[in-house]
N, C-alpha and C positions, 0 to 999 in steps of 0.2 A: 575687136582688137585686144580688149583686154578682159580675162574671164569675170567670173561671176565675184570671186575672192577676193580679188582688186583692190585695192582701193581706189584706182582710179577707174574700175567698170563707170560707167553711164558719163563721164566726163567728157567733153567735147573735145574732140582734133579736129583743129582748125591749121589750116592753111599760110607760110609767109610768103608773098610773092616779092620776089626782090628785084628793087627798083631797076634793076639794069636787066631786067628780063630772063636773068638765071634761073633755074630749076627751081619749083614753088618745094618749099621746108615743111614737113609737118610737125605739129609740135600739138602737146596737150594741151588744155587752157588748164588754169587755176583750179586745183580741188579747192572747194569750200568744209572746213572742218563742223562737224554737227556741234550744239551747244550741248557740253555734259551734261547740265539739270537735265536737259530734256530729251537721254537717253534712261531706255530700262534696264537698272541692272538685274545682270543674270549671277552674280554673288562678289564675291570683295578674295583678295589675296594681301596677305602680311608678309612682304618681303625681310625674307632671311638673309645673311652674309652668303654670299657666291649665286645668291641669284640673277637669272639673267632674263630677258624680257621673252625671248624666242621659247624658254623651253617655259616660260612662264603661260603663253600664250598656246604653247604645245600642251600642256597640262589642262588648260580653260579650253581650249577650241578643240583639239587634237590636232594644230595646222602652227609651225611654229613662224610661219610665213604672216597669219594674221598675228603678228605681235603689233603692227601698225593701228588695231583696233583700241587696243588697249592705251597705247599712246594717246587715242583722238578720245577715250572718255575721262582722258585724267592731264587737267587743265597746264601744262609743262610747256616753257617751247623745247627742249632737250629733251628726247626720250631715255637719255643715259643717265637724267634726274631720275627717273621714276623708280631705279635699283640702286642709285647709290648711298640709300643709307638702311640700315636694319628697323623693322617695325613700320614702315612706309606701309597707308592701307591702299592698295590701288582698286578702282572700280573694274571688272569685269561685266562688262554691259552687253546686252544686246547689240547686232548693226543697228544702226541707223534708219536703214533699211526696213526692219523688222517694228521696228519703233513708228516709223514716219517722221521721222525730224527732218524739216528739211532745214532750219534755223541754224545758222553760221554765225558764229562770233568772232 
């Protein structure tokens, strides 16, 4: 259902069946976010003025689509924290994946 890039690859769809016997709903269950510590970084980025998280992560990955990664190693609920201010060091890390973390905080 959803490729390799995902962030919700390996995540479970599960099923709603509704009580009145209507069409069963698929729906994703809950990503669990990996624990920063216990991700490897692959190097660090110093956010400048007009940075933005996509071409940041297009810049680290070549994929400006995993910007989601970058968010889950750097501990924010707001990923529009992690650019808005100048001198910000963000973690560019490894997946999780790559890592083994399975550890959700």
């Amino acid at each position: 259902m959803f490729t390799p890039a995902s962030r919700y690859h390996g995540v479970e769809v599960a099923r709603y069946e509704p009580p009145d016997g209507g069409d069963p709903i698929p729906y994703v269950r809950r990503r669990l976010l990996p624990d920063p510590a216990a991700l490897a970084p692959a190097g660090f980025h110093t956010v400048a003025e007009g940075d933005r998280l996509d071409r940041i992560a297009a810049a680290a990955f070549g994929d400006p689509e995993l910007f989601w990664r970058i968010a889950d190693a750097n501990p924010v609920l707001d990923p529009a924290e992690l650019t808005d201010r100048s001198g910000r060091r963000l973690l560019i890390a490894l997946s999780a994946a790559a890592t083994g973390s399975t550890r959700a905080f």
